[in-house]
N, C-alpha and C positions, 0 to 999 in steps of 0.2 A: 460770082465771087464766093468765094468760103473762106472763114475765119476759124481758124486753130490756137487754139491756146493747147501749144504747144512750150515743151523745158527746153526744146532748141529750134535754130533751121533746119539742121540734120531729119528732125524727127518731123517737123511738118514736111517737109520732103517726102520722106519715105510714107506717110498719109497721101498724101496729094498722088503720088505715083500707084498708088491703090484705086485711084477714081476709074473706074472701067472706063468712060472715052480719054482718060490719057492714055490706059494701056492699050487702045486697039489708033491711037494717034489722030482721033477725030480733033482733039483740043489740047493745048500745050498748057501744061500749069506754071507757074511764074511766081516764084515765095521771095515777100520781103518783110523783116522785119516790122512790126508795130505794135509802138509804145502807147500807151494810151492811161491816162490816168484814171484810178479807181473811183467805182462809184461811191458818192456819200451812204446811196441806200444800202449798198454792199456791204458795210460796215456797222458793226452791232453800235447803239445807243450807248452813250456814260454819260450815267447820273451822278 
């Protein structure tokens, strides 16, 4: 499994088709969107 944060599917696409055993067709890659909510830690402190 690999996770992209990616600004589209287009572009994790063209990532993913970068994976040397997709290019030589040992493994098929499979991109679907996911949302996922941000971390609290991720997020600076206000005081």
């Amino acid at each position: 499994m690999y996770i992209f944060k990616a600004a589209s599917l287009e572009e994790a696409r063209e990532w993913a088709s970068q994976e040397p055993s997709v290019k030589i067709g040992m493994i098929e890659m499979k991109v679907y969107p996911w949302l996922a909510r941000s971390s609290p830690a991720a997020k600076p402190a206000v005081h």
